[in-house]
DRENDO-1510 file (C-alpha; in Angstrom, 1 decimal, always signed):
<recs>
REC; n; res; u; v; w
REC; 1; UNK; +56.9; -147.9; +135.2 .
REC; 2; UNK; +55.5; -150.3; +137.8 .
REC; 3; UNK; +56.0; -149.0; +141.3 .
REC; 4; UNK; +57.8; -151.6; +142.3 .
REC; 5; UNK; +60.2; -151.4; +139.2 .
REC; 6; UNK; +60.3; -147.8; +140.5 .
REC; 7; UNK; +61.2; -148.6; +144.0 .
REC; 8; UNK; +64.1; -150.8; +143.2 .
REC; 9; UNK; +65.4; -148.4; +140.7 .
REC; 10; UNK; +65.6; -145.5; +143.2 .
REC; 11; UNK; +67.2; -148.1; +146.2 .
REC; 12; UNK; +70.0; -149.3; +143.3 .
REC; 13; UNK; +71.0; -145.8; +142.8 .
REC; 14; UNK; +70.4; -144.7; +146.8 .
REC; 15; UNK; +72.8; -147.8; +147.2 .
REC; 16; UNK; +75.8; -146.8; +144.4 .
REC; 17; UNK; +75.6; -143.4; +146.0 .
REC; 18; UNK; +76.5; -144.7; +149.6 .
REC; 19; UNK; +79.0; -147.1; +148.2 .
REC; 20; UNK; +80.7; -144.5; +146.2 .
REC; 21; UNK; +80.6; -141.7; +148.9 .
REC; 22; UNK; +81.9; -144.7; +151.4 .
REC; 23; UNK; +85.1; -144.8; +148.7 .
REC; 24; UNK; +85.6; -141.4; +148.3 .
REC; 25; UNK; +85.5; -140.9; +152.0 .
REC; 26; UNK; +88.0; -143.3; +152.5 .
REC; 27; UNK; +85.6; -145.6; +154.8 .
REC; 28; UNK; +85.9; -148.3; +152.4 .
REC; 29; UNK; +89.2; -149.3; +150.0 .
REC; 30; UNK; +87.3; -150.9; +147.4 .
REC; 31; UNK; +84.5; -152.3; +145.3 .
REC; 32; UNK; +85.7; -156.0; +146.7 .
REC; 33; UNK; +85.0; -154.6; +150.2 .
REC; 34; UNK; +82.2; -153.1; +149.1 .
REC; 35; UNK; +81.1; -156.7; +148.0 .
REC; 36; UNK; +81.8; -158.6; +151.0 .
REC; 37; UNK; +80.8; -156.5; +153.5 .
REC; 38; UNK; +77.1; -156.5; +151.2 .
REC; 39; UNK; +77.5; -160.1; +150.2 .
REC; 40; UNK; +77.1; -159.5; +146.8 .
REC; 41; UNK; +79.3; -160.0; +143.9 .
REC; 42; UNK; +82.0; -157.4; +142.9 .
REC; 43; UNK; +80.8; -156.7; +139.6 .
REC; 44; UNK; +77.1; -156.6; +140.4 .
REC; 45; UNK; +79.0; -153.2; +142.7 .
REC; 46; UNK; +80.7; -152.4; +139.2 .
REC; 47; UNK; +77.8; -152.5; +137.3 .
REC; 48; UNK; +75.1; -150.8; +139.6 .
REC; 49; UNK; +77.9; -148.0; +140.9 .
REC; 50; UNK; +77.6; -146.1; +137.6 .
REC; 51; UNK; +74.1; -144.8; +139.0 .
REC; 52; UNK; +75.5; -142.5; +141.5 .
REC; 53; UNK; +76.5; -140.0; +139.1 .
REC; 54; UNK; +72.6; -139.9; +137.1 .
REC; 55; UNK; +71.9; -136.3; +136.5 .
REC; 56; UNK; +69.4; -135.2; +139.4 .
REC; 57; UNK; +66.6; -134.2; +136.5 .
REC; 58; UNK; +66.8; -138.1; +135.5 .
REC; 59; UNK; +66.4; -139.2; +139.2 .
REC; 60; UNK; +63.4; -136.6; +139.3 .
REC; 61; UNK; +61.7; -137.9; +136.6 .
REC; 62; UNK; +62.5; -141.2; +137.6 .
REC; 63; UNK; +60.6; -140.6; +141.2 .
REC; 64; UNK; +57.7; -139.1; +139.9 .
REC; 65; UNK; +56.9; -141.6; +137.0 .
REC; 66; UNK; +57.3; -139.1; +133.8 .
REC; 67; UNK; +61.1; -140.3; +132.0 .
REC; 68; UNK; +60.5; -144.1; +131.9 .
REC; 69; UNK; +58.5; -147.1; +131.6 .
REC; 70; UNK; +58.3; -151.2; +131.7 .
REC; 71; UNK; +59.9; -151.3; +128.1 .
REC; 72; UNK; +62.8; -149.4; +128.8 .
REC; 73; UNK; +66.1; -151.0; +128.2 .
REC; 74; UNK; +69.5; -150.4; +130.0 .
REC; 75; UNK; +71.8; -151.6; +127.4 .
REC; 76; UNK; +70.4; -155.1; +126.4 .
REC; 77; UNK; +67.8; -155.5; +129.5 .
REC; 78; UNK; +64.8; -153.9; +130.5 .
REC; 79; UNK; +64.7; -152.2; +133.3 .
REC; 80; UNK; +61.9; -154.3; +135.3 .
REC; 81; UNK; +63.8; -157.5; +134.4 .
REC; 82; UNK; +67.1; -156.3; +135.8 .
REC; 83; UNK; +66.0; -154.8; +139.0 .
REC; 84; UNK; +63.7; -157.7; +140.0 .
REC; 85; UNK; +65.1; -161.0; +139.0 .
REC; 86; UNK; +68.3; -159.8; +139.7 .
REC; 87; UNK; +70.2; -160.4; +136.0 .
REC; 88; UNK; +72.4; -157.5; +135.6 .
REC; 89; UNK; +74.2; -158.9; +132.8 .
REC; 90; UNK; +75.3; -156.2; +130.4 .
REC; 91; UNK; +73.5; -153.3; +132.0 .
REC; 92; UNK; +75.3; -149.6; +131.2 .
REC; 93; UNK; +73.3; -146.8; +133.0 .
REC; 94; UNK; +74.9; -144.4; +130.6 .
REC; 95; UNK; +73.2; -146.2; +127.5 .
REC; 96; UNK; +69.3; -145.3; +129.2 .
REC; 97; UNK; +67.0; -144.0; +126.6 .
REC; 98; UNK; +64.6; -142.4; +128.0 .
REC; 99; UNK; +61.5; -140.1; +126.4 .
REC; 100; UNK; +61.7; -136.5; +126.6 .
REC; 101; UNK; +60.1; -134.8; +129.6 .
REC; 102; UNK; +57.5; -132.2; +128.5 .
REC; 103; UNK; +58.8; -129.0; +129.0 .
REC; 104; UNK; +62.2; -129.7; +129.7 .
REC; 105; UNK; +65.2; -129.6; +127.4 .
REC; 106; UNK; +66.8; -132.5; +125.8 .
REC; 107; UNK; +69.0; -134.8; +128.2 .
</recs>
């Protein structure tokens, strides 16, 4: 995975974390707030929110380059193309496919 691809992956899910601890906290109602307050659309929230709850070993193997690269599909788009040109149509983070970390037990 490009850096790049890498950086905007981590920063999506640092972002659902905040958003979703901001809801659970009762700072913030709703994704719509949510959505204003970023200027962003409510289900570009909906669809990136998901990736606060990715296991930490995914996250870890996310940072340091070893679970994914550039072909990599979330549900019907690749990584690189959703995080950098901004499409997130159809993305599930629960639908990630990624290849198994030597050494470490299935996910």
């Amino acid at each position: 995975m490009k850096s790049e691809s890498r950086h905007a992956l981590l920063t999506a899910i640092a972002k659902a974390r905040g958003w979703i601890d901001d809801i659970r906290l009762g700072r913030t109602a709703s994704f719509t707030e949510i959505a204003n307050r970023e200027s962003l659309g409510e289900r570009h929230i909906r669809l990136l929110a998901p990736l606060a709850f990715l296991s930490p070993r995914i996250i870890a193997a996310i940072v340091d380059g070893s679970a994914l690269d550039d072909s990599v599909a979330i549900g019907p788009v690749s990584v690189e193309n959703c995080l950098l040109t901004g499409k997130f149509t159809g993305i599930s983070p629960f639908r990630t496919s990624l290849r198994q970390i030597p050494g470490q037990p299935s996910i």
